[in-house]
C-alpha positions as CSV (number, residue, x, y, z in Angstrom):
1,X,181.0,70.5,91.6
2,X,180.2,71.3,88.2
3,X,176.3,71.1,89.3
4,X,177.0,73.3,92.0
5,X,179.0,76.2,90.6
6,X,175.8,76.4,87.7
7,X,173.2,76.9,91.0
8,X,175.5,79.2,92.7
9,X,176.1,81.4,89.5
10,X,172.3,81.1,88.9
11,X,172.0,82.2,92.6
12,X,174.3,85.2,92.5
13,X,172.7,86.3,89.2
14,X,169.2,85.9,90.5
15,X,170.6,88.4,93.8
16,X,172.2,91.4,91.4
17,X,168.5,90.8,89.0
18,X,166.6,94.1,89.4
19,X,163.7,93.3,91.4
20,X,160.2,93.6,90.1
21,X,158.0,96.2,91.2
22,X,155.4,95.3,93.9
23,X,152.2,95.9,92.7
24,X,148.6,96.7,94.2
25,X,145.4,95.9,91.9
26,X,142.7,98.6,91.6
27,X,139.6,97.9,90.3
28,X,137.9,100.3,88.6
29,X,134.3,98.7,88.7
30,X,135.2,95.4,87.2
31,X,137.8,96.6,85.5
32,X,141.9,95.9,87.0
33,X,144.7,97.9,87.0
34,X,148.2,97.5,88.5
35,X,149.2,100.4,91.0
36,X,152.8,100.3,91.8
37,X,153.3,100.3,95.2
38,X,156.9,101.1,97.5
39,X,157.7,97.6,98.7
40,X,157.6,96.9,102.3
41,X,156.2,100.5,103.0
42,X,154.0,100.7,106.2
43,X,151.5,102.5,105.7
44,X,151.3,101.2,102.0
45,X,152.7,103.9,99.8
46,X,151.5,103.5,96.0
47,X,152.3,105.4,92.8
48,X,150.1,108.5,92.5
49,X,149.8,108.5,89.0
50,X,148.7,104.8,88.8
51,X,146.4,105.8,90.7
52,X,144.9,108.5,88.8
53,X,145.2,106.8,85.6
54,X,143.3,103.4,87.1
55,X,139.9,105.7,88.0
56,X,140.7,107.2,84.2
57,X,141.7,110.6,85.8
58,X,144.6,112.4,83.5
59,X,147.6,113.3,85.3
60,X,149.0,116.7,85.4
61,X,152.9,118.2,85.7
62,X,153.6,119.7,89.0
63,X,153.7,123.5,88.6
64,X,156.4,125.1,91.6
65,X,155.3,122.1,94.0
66,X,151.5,122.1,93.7
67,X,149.4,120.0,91.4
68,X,145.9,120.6,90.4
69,X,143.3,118.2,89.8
70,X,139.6,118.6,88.7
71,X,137.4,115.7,90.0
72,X,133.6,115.8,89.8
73,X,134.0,119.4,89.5
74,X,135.6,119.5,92.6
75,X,139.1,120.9,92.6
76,X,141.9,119.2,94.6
77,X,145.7,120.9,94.9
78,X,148.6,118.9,96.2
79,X,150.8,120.9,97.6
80,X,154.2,118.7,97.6
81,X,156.4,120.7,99.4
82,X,154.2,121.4,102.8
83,X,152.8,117.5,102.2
84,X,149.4,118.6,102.3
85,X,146.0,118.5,100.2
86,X,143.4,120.7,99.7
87,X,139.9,120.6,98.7
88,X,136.5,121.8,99.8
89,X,137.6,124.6,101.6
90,X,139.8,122.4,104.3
91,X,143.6,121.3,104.0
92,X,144.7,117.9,105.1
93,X,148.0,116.3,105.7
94,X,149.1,114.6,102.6
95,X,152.3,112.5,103.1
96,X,154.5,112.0,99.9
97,X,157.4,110.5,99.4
98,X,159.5,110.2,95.7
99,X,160.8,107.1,93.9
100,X,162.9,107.3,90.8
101,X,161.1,110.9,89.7
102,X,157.6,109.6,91.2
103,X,154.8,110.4,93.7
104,X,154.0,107.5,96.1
105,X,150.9,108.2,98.6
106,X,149.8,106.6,101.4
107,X,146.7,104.8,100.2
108,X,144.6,105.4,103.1
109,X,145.2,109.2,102.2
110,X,143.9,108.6,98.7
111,X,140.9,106.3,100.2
112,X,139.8,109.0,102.5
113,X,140.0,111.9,99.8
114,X,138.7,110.4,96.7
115,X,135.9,108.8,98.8
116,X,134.5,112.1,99.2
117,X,135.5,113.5,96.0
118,X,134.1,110.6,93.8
119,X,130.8,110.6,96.3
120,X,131.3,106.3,96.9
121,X,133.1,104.4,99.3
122,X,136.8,103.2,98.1
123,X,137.3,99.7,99.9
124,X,140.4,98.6,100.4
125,X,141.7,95.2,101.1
126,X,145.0,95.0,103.3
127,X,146.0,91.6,103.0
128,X,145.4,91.0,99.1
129,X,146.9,94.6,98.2
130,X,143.5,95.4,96.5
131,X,142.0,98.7,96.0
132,X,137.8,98.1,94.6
133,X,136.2,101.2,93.5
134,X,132.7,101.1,92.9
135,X,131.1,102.6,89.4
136,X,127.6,103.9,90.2
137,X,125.5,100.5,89.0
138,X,128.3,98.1,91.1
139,X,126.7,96.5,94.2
140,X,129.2,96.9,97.1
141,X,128.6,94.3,100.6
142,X,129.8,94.9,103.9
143,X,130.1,92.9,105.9
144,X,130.2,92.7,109.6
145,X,130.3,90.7,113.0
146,X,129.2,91.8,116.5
147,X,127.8,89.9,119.5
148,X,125.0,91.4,121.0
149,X,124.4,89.9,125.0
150,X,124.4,86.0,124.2
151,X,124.4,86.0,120.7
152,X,126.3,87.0,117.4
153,X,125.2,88.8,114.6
154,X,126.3,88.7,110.8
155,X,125.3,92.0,109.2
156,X,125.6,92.4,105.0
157,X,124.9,95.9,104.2
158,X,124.1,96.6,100.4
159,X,124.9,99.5,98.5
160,X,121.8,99.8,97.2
161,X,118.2,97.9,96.8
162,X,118.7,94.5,95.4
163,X,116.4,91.1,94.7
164,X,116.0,89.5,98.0
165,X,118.8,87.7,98.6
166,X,118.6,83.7,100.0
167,X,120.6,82.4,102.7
168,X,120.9,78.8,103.8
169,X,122.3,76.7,106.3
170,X,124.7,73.8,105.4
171,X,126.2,72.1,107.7
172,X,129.0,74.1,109.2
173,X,128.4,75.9,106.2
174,X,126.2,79.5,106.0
175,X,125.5,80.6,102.5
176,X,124.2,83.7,101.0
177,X,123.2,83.9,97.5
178,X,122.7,87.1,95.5
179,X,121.2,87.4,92.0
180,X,124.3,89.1,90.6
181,X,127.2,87.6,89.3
182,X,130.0,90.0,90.9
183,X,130.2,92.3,93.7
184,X,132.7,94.1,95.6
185,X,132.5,92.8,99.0
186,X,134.2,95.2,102.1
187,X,135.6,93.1,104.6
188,X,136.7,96.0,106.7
189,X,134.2,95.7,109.3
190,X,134.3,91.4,109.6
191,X,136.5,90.1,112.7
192,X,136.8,85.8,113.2
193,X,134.6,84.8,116.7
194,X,133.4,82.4,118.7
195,X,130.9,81.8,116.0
196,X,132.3,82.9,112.8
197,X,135.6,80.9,111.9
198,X,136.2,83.0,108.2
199,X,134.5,84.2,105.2
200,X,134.7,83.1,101.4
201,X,133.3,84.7,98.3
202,X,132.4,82.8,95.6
203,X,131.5,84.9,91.9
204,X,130.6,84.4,88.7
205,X,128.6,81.2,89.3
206,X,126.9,79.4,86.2
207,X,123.6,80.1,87.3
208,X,125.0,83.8,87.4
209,X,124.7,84.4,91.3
210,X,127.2,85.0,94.1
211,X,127.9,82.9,97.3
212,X,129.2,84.9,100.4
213,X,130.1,81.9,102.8
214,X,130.7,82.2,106.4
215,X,132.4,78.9,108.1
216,X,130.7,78.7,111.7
217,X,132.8,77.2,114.6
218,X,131.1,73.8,116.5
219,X,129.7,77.0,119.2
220,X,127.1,77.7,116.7
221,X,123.6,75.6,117.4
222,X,120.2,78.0,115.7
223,X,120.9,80.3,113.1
224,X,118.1,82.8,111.9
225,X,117.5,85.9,109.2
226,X,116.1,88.5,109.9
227,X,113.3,89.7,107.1
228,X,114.7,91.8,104.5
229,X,113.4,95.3,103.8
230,X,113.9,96.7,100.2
231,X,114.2,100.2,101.5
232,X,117.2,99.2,104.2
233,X,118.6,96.7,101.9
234,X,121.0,94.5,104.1
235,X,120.7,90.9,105.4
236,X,121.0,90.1,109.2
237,X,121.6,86.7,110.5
238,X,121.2,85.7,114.4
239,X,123.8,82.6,115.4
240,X,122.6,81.3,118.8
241,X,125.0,79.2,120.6
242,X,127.3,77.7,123.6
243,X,129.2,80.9,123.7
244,X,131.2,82.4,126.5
245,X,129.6,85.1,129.0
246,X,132.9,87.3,128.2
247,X,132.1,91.0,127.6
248,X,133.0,92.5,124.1
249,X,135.8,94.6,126.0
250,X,136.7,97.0,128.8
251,X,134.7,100.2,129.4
252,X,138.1,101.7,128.4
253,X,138.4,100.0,125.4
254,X,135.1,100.9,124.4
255,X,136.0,104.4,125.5
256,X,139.1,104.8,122.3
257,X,136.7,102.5,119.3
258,X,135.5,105.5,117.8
259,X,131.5,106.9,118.4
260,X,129.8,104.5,121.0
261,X,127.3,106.4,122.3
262,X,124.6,107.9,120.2
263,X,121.6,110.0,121.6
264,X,118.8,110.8,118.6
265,X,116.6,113.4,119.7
266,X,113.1,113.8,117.4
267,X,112.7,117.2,117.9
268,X,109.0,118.6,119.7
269,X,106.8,116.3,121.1
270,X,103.5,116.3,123.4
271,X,101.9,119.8,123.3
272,X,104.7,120.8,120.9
273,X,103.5,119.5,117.8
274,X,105.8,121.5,115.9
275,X,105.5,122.8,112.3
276,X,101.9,121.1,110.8
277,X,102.0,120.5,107.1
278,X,99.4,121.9,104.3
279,X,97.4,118.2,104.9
280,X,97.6,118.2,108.9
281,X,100.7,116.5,109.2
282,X,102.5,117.1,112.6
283,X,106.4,117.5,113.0
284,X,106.2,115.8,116.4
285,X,105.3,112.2,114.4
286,X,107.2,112.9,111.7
287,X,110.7,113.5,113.6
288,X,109.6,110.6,116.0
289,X,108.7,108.0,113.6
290,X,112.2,109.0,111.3
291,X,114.6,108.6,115.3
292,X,113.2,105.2,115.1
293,X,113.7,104.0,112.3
294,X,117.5,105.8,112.4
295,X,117.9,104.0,115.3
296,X,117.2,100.4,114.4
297,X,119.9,100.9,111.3
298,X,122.0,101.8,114.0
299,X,121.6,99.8,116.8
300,X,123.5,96.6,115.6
301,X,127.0,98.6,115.7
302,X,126.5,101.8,119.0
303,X,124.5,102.0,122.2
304,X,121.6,104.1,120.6
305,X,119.3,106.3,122.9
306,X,116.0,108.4,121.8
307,X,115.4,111.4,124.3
308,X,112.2,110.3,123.5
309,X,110.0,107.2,122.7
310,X,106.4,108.3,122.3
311,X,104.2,111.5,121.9
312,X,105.8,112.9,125.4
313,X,106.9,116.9,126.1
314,X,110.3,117.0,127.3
315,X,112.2,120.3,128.3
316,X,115.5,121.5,127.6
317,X,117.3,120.0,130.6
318,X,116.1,116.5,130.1
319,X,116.7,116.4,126.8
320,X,120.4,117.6,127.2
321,X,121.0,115.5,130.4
322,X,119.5,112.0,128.7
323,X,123.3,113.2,126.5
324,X,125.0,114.0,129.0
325,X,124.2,111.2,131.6
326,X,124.7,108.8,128.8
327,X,128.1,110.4,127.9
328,X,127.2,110.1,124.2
329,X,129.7,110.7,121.6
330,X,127.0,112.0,119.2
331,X,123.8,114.0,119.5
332,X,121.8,114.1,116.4
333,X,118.4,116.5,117.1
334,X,116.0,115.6,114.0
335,X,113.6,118.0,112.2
336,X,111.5,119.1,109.3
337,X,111.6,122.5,108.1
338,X,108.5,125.3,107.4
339,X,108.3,129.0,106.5
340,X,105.4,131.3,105.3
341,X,106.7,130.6,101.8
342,X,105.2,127.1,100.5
343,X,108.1,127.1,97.8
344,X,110.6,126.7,99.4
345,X,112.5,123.0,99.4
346,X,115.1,121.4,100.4
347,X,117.6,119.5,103.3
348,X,120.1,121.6,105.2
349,X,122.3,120.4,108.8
350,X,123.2,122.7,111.3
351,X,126.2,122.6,114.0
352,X,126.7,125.7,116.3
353,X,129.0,128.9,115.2
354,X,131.0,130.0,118.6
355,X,130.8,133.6,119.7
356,X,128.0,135.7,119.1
357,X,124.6,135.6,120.4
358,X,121.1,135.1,120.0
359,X,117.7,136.4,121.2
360,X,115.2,133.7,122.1
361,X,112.0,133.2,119.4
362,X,108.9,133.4,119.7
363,X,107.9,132.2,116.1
364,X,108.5,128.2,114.9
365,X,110.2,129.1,111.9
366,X,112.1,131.3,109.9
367,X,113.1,132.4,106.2
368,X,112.4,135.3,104.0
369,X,109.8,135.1,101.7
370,X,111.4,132.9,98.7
371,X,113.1,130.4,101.4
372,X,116.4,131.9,100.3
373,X,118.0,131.1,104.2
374,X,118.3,132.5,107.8
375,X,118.5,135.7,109.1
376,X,121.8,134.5,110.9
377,X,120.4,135.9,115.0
378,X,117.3,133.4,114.3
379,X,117.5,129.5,115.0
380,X,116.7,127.2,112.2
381,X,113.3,126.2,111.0
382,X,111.3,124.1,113.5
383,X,112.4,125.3,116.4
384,X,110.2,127.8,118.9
385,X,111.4,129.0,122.6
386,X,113.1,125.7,123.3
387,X,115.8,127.0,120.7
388,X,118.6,126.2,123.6
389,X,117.6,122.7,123.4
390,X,118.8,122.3,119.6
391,X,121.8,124.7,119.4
392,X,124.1,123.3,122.7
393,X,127.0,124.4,124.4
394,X,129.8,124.4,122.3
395,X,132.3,126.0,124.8
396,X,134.9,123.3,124.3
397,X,135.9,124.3,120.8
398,X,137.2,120.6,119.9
399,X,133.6,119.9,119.4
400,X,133.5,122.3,116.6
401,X,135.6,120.8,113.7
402,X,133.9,117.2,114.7
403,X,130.4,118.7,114.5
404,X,131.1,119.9,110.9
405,X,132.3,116.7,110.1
406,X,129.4,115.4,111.0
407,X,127.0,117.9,109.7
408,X,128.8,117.6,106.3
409,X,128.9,113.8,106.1
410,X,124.8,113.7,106.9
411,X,124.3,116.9,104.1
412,X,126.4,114.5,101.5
413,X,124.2,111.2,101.9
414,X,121.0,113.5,102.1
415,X,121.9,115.0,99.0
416,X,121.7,112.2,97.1
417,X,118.4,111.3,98.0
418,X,116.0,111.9,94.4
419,X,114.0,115.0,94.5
420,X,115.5,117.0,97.6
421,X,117.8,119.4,96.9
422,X,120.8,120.5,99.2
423,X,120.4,123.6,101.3
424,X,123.9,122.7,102.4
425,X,125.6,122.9,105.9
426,X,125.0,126.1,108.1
427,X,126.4,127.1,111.1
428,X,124.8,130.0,113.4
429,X,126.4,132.2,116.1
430,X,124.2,131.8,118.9
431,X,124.1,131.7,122.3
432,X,122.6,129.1,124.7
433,X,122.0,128.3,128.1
434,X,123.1,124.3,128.2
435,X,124.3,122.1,126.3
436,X,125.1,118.7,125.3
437,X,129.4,117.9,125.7
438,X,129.8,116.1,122.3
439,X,129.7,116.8,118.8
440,X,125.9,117.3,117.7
441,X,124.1,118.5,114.5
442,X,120.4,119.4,113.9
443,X,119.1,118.2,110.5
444,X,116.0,119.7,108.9
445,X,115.1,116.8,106.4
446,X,112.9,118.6,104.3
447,X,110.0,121.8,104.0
448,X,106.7,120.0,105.5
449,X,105.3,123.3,104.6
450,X,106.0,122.3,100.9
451,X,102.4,120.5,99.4
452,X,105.4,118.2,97.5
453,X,107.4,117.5,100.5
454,X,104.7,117.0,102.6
455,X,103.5,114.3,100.5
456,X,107.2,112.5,100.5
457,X,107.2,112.8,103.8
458,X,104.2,110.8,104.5
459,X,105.6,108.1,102.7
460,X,106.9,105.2,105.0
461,X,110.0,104.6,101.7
462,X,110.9,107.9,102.1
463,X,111.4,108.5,105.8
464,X,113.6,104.8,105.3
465,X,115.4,106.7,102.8
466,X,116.2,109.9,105.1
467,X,117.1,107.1,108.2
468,X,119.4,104.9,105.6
469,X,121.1,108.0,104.3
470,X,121.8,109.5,107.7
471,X,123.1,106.2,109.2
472,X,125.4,105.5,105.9
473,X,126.5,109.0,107.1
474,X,126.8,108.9,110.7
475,X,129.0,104.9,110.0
476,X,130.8,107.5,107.7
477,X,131.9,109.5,111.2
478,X,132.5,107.1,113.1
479,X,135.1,105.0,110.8
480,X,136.7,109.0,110.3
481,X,137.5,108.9,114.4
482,X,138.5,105.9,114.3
483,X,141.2,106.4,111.9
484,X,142.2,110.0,113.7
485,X,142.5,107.8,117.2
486,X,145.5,105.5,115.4
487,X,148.4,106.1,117.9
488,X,150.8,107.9,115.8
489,X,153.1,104.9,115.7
490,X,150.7,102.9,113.7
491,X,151.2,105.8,111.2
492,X,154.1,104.9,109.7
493,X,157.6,107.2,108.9
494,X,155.5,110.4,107.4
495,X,158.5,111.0,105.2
């Protein structure tokens, strides 16, 4: 009795103990922090200032419900009372809740925001409660699964270019090695299969590598790697096997996954040569030869069409019906840019301004004389009396906000490709005939008209540069939908 009454007290003791706080880890680079976190909160609420203080951001007093933060000379208010967040000239909704005097966020709020802010991509890990972000030198891995017709794919995506890295077979057992002793791998996009049981990272070995290890099911017979390119740093593996002939899902699930359907458009083509470089180079090639290459970093994750696939002319209705009829969820037009002016540089992305109008041109480009912008009733550079073909309908105005998004997202990656500057994103008030029925940009990559430029743009890195940047961006999009399709239940109490 004695015995018992001691593991009862102990008990009842043990039951009135405060609790410990739950905590999440951040890490800063390599470096960990502990975030508190509200226990049992769904979506996972964490302490703001935590937060700020684990990405060495000072904290400031909230000042009659609004709190302002500087952040890579970006400016971001919190406005408390209205639960909302501002920055870059948009307002988002910014659930709060308070604990014991403090701010607790949901951390997919924070994720999205300081993503953008920061300028890298904030993983975070569900299950372990982790939060990685990447410093500018740390090498971050994705990872993903897919099955493509009879066969699954493994896809490793790398931050930047690293050494090749090896992969081997062993056994049940597929291993890839990287030269680096730690990463931060994102397991976001990886989903067990028929051939892929789980994944394990191994870091810090004595030889000062890394082993990512994938555990294949009994399904799995040939396994392949594709060749790695430098310039589209990520490692592909092909598992062959006994699988099943089930489809990935329904055309209606397919329908709600976020962007699908992706039509590329390299803008001109056949007699159209578009804009022709100081040296002789032609627009047509350029535009076509950057669609392809955009399309093969594409084509393991959407259904990818090119309007077209060789030096062909196409008008303005086929190139807008090959969108429609494929019911795309994204039409990207690509071009190069040229004025009078040889000085003037630079990226910018376009989506369409509603109302207004426009008069149809009869010149290829436009710009004033120092390449200072548009005269806002002209169409952007590259473009001649097939104008109608770049700038769609945009009647349905829900196409508008997604069209920025995207037109933003692609201007970000662009700008930080070495030696282009940002033009920005620009939006113009005209008027068209037809029109694709999704969201859809039109990118001018760069001035071919510019002797420098030119010369970039010859170079088979730097078109792979333009294509990684814009697919990093367009995967950017996509994930966005994704997380604005949640049903509102899977949101959590936005108290």
């Amino acid at each position: 009795m004695k015995g018992f009454s001691i593991i009862s007290l102990f008990f009842f003791f043990s039951i009135l103990a405060p609790a410990q706080d739950e905590l999440l880890q951040l890490y800063y680079g390599q470096e960990p922090h502990d975030v508190r976190v509200i226990p049992w909160s769904r979506p996972l609420s964490i302490h703001l200032n935590d937060f700020l203080r684990g990405l060495t951001i000072t904290p400031v007093p909230e000042v009659e419900n609004l709190i302002t933060l500087e952040i890579n000379r970006r400016e971001l208010v919190i406005d408390t009372k209205r639960k909302v967040a501002r920055y870059s000239l948009k307002e988002v909704s910014f659930p709060i809740r308070r604990k014991d005097g403090a701010l607790y966020v949901r951390v997919g709020n924070l994720v999205e925001i300081f993503s953008y802010l920061l300028g890298r991509d904030i993983v975070y890990e569900a299950t372990s409660k982790t939060l990685y972000v990447p410093r500018t030198k740390d090498l971050v891995v994705r990872t993903r699964t897919r099955r493509i017709e009879d066969h699954f794919r493994i896809i490793l995506d790398y931050s930047h270019a690293v050494e090749k890295p090896l992969s081997r077979r062993s056994g049940k057992k597929l291993i890839v090695t990287l030269k680096t002793p730690n990463i931060i791998l994102d397991r976001s996009g990886f989903e067990a299969n028929e051939a892929v049981a789980g994944i394990n990272l191994f870091q810090g070995l004595p030889n000062g590598t890394t082993e990512i290890v994938f555990d294949l099911t009994d399904r799995v017979g040939k396994s392949t790697v594709e060749r790695y390119n430098p310039n589209n740093p990520r490692t592909v593996l092909k598992l062959d096997g006994a699988f099943s002939t089930e489809e990935d899902g329904s055309e209606e699930e397919l329908e709600g996954a976020g962007v699908r359907r992706i039509v590329i458009d390299p803008g001109h083509g056949g007699r159209d040569r578009g804009a022709v470089g100081p040296t002789g180079l032609q627009e047509k090639e350029v535009t076509l030869d950057l669609a392809m290459k955009l399309k093969d970093r594409l084509k393991d994750d959407f259904d990818v069409t090119l309007t077209r696939r060789d030096d062909s002319s196409l008008s303005l209705k086929a190139r807008t019906g090959i969108a429609n009829h494929h019911k795309a969820d994204l039409f990207i037009s690509i071009h190069v840019n040229a004025i009078p002016s040889q000085n003037a540089t630079g990226s910018e992305t376009y989506y369409l301004a509603q109302g207004g109008g426009s008069k149809n041109m009869d010149t290829a480009h436009y710009g004033d004389a120092d390449g200072g912008g548009p005269n806002p009733s002209e169409a952007p550079g590259g473009l001649d009396d097939d104008l109608s073909l770049m700038l769609w309908d945009m009647a349905q105005s829900k196409h508008t906000e997604d069209s920025f998004r995207v037109a933003r997202y692609i201007q970000e990656s662009l700008n930080h490709l070495s030696g282009i500057k940002s033009r920005g994103v620009k939006q113009l008030p005209l008027k068209v005939l037809r029109g694709a029925r999704m969201p859809a940009v039109l990118i001018e990559v760069a001035f071919i008209s510019n002797k420098f430029e030119e010369k970039k743009l010859k170079t088979v890195k730097f078109r792979e540069q333009v294509a990684t940047s814009v697919a990093a961006a367009i995967r950017r999009y996509h994930e966005d939908v994704k997380l604005r399709e949640k049903p509102a239940d899977l949101l959590g109490d936005p108290r």
